[in-house]
N, CA, C and O atoms as a GROMACS GRO file, in nm:
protein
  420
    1UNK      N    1  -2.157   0.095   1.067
    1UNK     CA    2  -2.119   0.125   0.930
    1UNK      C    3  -2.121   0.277   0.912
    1UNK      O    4  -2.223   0.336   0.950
    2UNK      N    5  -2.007   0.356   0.852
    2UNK     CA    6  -1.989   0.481   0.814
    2UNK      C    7  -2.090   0.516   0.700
    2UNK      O    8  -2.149   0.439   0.624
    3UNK      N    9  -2.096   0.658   0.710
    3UNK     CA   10  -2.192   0.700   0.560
    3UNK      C   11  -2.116   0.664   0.464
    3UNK      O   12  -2.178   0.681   0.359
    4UNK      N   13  -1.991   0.616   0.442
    4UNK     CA   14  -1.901   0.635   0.326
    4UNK      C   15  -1.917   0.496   0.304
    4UNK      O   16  -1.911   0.469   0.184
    5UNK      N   17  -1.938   0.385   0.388
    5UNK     CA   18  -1.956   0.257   0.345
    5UNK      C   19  -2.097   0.232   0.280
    5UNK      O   20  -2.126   0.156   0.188
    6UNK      N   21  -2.199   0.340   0.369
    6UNK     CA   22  -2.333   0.314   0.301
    6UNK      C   23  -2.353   0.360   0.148
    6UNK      O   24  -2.443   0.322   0.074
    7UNK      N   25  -2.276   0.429   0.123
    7UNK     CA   26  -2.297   0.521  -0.006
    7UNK      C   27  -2.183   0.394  -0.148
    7UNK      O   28  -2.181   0.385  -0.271
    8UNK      N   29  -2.109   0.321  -0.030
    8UNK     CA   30  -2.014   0.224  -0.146
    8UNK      C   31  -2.061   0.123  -0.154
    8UNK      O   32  -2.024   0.045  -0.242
    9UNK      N   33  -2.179   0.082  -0.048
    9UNK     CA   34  -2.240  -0.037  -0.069
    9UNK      C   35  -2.294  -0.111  -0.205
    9UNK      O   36  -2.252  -0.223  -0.232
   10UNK      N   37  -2.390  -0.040  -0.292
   10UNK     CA   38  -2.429  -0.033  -0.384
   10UNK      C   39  -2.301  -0.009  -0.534
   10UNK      O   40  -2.307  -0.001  -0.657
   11UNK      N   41  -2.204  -0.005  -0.436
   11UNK     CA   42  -2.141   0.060  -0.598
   11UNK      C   43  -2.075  -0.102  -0.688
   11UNK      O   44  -2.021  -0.202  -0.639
   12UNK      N   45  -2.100  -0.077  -0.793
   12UNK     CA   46  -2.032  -0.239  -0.821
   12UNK      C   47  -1.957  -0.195  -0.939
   12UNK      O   48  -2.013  -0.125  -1.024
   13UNK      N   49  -1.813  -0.237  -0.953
   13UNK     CA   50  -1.676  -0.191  -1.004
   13UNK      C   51  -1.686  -0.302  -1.118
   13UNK      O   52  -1.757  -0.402  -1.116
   14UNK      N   53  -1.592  -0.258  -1.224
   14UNK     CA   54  -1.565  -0.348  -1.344
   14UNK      C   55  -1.424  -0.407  -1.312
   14UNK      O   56  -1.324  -0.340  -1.334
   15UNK      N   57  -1.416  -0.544  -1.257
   15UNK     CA   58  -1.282  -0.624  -1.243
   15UNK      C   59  -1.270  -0.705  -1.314
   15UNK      O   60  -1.341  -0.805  -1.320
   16UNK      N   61  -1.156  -0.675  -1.400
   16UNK     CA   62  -1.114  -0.801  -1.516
   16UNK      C   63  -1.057  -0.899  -1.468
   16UNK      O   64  -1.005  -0.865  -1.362
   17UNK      N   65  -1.035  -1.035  -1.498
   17UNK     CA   66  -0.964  -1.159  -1.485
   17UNK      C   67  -0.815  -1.061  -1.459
   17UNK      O   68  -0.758  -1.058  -1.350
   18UNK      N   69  -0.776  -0.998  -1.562
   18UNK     CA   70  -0.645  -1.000  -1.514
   18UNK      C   71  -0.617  -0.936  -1.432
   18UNK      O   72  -0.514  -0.975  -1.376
   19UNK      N   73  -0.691  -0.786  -1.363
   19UNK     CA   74  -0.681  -0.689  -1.280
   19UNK      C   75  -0.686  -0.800  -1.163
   19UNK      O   76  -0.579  -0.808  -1.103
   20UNK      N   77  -0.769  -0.871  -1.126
   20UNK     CA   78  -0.822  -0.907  -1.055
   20UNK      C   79  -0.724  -1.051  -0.972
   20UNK      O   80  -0.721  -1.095  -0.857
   21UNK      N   81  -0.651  -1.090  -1.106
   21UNK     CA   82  -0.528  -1.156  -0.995
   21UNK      C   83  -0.413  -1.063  -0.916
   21UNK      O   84  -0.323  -1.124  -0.858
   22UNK      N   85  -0.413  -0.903  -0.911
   22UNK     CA   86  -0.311  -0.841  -0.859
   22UNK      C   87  -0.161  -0.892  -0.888
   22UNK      O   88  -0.116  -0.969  -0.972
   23UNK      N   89  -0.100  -0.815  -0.780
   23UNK     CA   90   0.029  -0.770  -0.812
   23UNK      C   91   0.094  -0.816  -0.650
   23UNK      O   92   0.016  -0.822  -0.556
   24UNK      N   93   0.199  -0.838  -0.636
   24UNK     CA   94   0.274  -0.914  -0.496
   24UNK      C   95   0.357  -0.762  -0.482
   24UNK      O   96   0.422  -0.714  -0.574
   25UNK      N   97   0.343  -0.709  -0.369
   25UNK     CA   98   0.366  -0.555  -0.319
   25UNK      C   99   0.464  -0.552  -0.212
   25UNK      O  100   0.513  -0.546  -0.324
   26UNK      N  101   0.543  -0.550  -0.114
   26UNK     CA  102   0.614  -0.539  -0.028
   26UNK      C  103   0.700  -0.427   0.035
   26UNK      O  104   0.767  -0.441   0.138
   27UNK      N  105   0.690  -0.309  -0.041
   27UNK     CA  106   0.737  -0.232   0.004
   27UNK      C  107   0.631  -0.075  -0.073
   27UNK      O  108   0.588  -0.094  -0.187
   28UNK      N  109   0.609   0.015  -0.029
   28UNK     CA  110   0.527   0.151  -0.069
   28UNK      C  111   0.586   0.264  -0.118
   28UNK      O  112   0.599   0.311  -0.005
   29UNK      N  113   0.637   0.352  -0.191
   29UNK     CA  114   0.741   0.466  -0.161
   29UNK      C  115   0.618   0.553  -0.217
   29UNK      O  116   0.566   0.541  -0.328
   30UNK      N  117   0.588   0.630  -0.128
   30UNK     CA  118   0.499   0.754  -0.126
   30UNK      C  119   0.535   0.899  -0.139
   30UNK      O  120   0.581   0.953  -0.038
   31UNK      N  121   0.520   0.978  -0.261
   31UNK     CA  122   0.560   1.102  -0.264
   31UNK      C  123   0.474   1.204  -0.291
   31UNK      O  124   0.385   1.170  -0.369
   32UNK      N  125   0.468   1.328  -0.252
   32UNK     CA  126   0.324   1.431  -0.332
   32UNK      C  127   0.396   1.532  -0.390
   32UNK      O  128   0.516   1.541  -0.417
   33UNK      N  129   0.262   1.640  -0.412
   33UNK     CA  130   0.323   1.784  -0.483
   33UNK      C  131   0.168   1.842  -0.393
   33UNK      O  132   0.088   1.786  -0.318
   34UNK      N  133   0.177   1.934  -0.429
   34UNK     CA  134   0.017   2.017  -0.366
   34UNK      C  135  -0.087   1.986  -0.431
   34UNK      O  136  -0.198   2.033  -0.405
   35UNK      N  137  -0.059   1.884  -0.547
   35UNK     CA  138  -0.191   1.848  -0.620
   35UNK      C  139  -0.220   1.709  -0.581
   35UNK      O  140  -0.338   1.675  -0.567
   36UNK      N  141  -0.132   1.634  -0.564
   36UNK     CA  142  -0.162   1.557  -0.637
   36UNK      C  143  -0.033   1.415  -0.527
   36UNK      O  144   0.086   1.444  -0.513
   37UNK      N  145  -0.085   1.294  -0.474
   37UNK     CA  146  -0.028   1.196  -0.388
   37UNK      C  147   0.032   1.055  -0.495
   37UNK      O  148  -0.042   1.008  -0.581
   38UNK      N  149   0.130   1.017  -0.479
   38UNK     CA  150   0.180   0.921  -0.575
   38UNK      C  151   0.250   0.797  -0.502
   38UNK      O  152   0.350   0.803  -0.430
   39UNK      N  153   0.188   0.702  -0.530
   39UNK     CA  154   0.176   0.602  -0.413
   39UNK      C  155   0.251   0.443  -0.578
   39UNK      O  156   0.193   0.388  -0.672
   40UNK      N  157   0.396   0.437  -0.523
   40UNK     CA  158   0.451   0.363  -0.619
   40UNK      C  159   0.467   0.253  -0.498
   40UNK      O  160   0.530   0.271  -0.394
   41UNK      N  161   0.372   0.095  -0.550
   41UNK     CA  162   0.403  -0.015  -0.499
   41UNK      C  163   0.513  -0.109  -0.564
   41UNK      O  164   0.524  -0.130  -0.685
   42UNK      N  165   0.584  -0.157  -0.475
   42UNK     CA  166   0.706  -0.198  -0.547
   42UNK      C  167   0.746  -0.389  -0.469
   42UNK      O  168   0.701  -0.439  -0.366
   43UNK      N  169   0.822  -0.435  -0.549
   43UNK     CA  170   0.846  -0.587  -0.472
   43UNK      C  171   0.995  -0.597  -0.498
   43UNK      O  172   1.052  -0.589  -0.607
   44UNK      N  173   1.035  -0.612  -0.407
   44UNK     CA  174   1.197  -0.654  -0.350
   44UNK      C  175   1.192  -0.814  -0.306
   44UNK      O  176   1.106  -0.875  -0.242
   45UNK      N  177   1.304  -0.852  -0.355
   45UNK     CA  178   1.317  -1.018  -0.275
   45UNK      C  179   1.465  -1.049  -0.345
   45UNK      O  180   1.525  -1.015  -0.447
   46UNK      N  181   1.484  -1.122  -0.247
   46UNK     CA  182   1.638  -1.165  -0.231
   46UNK      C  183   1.657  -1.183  -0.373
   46UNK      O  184   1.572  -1.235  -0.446
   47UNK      N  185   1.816  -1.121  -0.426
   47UNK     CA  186   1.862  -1.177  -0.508
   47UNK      C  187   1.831  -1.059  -0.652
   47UNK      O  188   1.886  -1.071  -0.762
   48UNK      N  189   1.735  -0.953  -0.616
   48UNK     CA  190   1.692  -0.867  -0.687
   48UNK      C  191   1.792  -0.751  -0.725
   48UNK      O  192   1.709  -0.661  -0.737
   49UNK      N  193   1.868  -0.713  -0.742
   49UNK     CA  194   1.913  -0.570  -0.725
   49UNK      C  195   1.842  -0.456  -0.666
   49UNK      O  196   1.899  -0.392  -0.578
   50UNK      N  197   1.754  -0.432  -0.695
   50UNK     CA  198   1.677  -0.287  -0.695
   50UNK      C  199   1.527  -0.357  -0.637
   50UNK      O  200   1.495  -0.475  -0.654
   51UNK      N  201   1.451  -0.262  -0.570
   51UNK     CA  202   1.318  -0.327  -0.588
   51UNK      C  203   1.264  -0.266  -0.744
   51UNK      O  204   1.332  -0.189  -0.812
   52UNK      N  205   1.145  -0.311  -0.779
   52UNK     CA  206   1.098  -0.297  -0.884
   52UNK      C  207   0.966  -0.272  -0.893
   52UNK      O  208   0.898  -0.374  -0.877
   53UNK      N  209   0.880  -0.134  -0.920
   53UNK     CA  210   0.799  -0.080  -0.903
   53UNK      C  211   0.658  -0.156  -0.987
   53UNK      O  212   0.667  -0.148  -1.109
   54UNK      N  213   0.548  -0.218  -0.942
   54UNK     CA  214   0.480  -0.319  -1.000
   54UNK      C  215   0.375  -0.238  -1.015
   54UNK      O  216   0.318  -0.263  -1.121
   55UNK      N  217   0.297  -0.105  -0.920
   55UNK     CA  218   0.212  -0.016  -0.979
   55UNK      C  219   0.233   0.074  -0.926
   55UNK      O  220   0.306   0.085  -0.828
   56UNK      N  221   0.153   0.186  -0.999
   56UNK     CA  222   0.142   0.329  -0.948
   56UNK      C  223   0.017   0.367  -0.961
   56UNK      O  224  -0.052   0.348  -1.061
   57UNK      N  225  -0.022   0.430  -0.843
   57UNK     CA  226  -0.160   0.491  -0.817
   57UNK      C  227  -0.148   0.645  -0.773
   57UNK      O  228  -0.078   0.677  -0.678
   58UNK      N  229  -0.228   0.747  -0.859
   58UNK     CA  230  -0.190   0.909  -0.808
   58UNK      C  231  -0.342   0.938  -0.783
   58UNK      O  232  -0.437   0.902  -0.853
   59UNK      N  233  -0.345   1.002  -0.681
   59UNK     CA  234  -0.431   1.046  -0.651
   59UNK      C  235  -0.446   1.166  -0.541
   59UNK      O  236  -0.370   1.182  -0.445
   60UNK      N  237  -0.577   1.258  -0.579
   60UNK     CA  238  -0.599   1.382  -0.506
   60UNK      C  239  -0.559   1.369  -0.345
   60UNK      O  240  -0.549   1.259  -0.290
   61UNK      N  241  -0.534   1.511  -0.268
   61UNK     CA  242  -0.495   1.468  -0.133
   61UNK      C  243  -0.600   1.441  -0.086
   61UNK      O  244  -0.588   1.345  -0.009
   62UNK      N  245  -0.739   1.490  -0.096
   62UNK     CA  246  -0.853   1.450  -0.038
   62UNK      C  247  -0.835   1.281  -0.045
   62UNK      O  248  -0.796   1.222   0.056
   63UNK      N  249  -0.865   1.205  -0.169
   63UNK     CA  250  -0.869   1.091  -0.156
   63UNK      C  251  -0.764   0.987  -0.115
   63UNK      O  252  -0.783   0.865  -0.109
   64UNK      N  253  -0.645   1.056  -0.088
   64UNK     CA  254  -0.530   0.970  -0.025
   64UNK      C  255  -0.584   0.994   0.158
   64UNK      O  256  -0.560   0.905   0.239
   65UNK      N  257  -0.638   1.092   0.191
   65UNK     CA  258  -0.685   1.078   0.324
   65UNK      C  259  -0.827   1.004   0.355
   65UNK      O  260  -0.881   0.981   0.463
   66UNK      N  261  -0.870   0.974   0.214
   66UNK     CA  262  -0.968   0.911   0.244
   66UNK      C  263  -0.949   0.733   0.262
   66UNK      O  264  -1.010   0.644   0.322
   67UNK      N  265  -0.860   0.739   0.195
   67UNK     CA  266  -0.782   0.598   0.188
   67UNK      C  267  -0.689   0.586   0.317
   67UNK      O  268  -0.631   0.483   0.352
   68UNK      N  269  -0.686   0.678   0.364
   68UNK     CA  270  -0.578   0.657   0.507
   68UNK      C  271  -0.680   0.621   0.596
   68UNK      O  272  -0.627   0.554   0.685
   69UNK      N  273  -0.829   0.636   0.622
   69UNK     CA  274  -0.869   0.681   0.697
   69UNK      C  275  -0.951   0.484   0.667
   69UNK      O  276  -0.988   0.404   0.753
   70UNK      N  277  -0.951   0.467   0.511
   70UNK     CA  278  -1.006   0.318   0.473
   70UNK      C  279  -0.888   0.205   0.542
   70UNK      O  280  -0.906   0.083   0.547
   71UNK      N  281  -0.819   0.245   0.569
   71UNK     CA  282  -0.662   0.158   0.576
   71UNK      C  283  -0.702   0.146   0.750
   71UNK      O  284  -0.746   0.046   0.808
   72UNK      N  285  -0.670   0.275   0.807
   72UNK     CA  286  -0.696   0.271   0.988
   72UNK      C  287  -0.776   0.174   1.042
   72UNK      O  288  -0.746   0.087   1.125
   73UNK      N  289  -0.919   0.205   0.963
   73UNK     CA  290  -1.017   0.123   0.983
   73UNK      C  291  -0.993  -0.020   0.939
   73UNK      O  292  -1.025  -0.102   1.025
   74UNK      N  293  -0.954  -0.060   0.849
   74UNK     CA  294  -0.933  -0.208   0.784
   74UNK      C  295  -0.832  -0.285   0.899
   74UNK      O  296  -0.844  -0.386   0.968
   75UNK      N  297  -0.751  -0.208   0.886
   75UNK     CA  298  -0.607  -0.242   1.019
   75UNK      C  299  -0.704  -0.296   1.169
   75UNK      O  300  -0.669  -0.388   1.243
   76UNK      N  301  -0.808  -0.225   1.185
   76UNK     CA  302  -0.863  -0.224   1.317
   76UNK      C  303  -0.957  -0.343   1.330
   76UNK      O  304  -0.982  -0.386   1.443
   77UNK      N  305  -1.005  -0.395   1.233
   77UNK     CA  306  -1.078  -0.461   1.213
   77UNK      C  307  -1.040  -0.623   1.202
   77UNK      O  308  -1.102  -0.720   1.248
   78UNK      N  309  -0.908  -0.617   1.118
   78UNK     CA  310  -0.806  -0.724   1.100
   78UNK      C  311  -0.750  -0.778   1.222
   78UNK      O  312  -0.718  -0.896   1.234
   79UNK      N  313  -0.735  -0.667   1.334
   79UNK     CA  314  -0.680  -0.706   1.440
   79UNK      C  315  -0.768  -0.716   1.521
   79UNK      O  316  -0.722  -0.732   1.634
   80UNK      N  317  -0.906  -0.714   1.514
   80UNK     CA  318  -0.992  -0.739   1.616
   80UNK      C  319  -1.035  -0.930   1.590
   80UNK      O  320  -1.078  -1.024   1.657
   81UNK      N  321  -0.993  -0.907   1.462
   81UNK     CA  322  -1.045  -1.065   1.423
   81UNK      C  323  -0.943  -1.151   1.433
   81UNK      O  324  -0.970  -1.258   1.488
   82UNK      N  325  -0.829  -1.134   1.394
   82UNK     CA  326  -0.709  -1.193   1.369
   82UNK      C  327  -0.535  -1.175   1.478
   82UNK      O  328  -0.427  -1.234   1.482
   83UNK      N  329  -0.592  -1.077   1.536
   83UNK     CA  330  -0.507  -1.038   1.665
   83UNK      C  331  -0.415  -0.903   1.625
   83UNK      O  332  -0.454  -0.838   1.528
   84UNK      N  333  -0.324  -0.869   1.679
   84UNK     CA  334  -0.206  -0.757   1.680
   84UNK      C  335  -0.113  -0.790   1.565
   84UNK      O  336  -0.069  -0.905   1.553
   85UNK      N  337  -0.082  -0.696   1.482
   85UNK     CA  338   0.007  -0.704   1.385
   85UNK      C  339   0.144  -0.645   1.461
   85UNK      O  340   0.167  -0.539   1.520
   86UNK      N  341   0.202  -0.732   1.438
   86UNK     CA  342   0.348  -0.663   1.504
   86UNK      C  343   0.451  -0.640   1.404
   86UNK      O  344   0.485  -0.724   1.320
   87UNK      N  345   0.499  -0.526   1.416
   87UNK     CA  346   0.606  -0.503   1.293
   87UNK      C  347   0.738  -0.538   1.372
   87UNK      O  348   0.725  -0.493   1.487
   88UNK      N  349   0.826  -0.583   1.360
   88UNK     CA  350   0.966  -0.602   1.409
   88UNK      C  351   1.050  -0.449   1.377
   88UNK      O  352   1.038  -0.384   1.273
   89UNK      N  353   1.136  -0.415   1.498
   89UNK     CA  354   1.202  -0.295   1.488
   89UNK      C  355   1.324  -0.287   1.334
   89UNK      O  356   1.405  -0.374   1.302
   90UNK      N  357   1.296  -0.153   1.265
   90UNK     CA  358   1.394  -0.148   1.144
   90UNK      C  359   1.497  -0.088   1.156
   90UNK      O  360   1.508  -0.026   1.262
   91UNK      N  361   1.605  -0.082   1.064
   91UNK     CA  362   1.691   0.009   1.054
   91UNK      C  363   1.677   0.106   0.965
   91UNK      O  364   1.696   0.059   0.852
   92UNK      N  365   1.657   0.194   0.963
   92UNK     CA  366   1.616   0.305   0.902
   92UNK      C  367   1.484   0.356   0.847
   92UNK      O  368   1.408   0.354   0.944
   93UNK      N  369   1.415   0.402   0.740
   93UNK     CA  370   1.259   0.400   0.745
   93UNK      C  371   1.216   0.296   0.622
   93UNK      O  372   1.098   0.283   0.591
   94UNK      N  373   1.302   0.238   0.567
   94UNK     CA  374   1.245   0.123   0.510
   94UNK      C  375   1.230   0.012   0.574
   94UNK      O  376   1.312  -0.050   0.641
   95UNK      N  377   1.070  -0.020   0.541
   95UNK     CA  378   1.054  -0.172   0.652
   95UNK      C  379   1.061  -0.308   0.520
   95UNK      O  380   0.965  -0.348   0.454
   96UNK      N  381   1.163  -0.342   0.514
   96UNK     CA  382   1.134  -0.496   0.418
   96UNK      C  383   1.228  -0.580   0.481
   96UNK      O  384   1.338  -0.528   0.497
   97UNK      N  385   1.217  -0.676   0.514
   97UNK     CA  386   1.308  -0.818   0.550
   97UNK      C  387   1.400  -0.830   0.483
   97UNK      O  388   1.486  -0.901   0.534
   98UNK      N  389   1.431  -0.779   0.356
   98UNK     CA  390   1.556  -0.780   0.323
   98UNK      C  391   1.588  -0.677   0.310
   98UNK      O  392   1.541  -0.564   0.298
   99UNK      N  393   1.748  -0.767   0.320
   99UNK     CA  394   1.888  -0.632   0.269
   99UNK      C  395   1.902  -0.608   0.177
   99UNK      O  396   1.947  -0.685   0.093
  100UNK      N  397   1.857  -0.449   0.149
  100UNK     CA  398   1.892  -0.417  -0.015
  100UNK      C  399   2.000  -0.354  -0.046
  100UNK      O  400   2.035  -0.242  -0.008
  101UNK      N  401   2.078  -0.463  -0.149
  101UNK     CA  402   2.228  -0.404  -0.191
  101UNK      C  403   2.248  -0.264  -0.214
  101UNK      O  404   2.165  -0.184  -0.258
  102UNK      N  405   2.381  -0.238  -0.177
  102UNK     CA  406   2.435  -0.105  -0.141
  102UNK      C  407   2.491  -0.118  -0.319
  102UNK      O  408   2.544  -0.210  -0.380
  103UNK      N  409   2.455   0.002  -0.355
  103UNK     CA  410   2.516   0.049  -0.500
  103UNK      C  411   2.668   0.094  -0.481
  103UNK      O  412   2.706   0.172  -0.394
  104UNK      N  413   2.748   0.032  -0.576
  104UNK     CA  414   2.922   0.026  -0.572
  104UNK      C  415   2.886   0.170  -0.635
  104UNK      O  416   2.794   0.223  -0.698
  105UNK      N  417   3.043   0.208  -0.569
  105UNK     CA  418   3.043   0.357  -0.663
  105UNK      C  419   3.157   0.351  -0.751
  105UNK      O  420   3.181   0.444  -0.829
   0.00000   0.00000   0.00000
């Protein structure tokens, strides 16, 4: 266990009924500025036009690397228990299973 897990051990968060059923996420579009990391989760599925942005989370660069660093580890752990996550090769840098319609001009 990291110092950062020992120090979160103890921490206990206020989760509402509704926070607490989440949001269905499938795709990430991540952008910054020098302040500040903006992490818009979004859900696409057949038949959608557009994907459609379900939350947004901004946060300092410190704590987006701290969250990269919570993610590495989670990933590592998932696959020690549950096996290799394999992503299938994409076409371009969006990874979603679907095809998202091309805008008519």
């Amino acid at each position: 266990m990291n110092e950062e897990q020992k120090e979160n051990e103890g921490l206990q968060i206020d989760l509402t009924p509704e926070m607490a059923k989440g949001v269905y996420a499938n795709l990430a579009l991540i952008t910054h500025s020098n302040a500040d990391f903006v992490l818009d989760f979004a859900s696409i599925l057949p038949g959608m036009p557009k994907p459609q942005v379900v939350s947004r989370v901004v946060m300092t660069p410190e704590h987006a690397k701290h969250l990269l660093r919570a993610l590495q580890e989670n990933v590592q752990r998932y696959e020690q228990q549950f096996g290799k996550i394999v992503i299938p090769e994409q076409e371009g840098n969006i990874a979603t299973p679907f095809k998202i319609p091309e805008e008519e001009s």
